[in-house]
C-alpha positions as CSV (number, residue, x, y, z in Angstrom):
1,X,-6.5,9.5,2.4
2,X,-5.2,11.7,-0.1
3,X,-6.7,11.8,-3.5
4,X,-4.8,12.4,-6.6
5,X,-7.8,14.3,-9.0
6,X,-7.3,14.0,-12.8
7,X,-8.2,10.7,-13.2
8,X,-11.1,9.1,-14.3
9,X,-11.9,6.9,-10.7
10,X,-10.4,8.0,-7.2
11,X,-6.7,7.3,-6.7
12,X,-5.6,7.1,-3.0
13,X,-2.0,7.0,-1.1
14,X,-0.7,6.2,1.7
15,X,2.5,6.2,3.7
16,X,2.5,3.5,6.5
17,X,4.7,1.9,9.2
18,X,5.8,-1.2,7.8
19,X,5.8,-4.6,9.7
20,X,5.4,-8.8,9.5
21,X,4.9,-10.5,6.9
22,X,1.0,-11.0,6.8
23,X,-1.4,-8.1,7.7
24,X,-0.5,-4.2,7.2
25,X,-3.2,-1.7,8.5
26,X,-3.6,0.9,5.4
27,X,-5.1,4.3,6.6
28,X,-7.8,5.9,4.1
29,X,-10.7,4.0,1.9
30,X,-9.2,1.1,0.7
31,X,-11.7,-1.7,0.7
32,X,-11.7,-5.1,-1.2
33,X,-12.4,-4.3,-4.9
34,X,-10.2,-1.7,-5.7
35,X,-6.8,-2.0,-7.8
36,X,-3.7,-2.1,-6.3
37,X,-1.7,0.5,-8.3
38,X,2.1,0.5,-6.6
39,X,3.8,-0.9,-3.1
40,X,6.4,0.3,-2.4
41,X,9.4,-0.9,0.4
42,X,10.8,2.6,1.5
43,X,13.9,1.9,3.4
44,X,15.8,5.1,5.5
45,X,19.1,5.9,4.2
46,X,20.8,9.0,3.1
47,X,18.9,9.1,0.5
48,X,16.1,7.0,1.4
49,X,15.2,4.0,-0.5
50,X,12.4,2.7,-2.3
51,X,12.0,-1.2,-3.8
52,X,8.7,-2.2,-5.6
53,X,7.5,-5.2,-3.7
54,X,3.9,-4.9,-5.7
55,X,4.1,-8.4,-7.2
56,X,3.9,-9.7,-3.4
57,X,0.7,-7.4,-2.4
58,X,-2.9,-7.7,-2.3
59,X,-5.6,-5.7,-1.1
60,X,-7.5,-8.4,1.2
61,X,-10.1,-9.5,-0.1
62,X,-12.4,-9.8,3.3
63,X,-11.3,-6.6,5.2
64,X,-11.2,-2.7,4.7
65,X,-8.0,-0.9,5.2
66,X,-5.6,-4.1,5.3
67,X,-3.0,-5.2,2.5
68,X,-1.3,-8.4,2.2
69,X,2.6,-9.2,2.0
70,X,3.8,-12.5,1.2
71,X,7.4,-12.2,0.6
72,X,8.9,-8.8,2.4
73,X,9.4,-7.9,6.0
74,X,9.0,-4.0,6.3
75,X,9.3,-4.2,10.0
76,X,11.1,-0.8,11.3
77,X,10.8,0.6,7.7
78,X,7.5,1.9,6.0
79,X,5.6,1.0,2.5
80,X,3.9,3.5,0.0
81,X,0.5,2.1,-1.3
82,X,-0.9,3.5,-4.2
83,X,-4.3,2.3,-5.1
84,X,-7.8,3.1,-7.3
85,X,-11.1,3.2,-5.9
86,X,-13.5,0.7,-7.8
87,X,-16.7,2.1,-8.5
């Protein structure tokens, strides 16, 4: 996981293959706990696309490394997370 330093907890990213609604496997430390900062819908293109599906996200609240979707199939695209480590 990349961390962003500067700020006053751990901020980690991720760029992942999208998929189904339901599950998405998030590479990295996020856990249940920490703040969703910023999802993000990247769509290919020239340019590329990005739509903020963030409202629509969770971090589960049972499993490491998983985020929820409830609205958005990403399938064949990929999503940005951006979240903060609780500590």
């Amino acid at each position: 996981m990349p961390t962003i330093t500067g700020f006053s907890v751990p901020v980690g990213c991720a760029l992942i293959t999208g998929g189904a609604i339901g599950e998405l496997q998030v590479p990295g430390n996020i856990q249940p706990g920490d703040a969703l900062l910023a999802v993000q819908h990247v769509e290919d293109g020239t340019p590329p696309t990005a739509t903020d599906i963030t409202a629509e996200c969770s971090i589960s609240a049972t499993k490491g490394g998983v985020i929820e979707t409830t609205v958005t199939n990403t399938t064949g695209d990929h999503v940005h997370v951006l979240w903060a480590k609780s500590e």
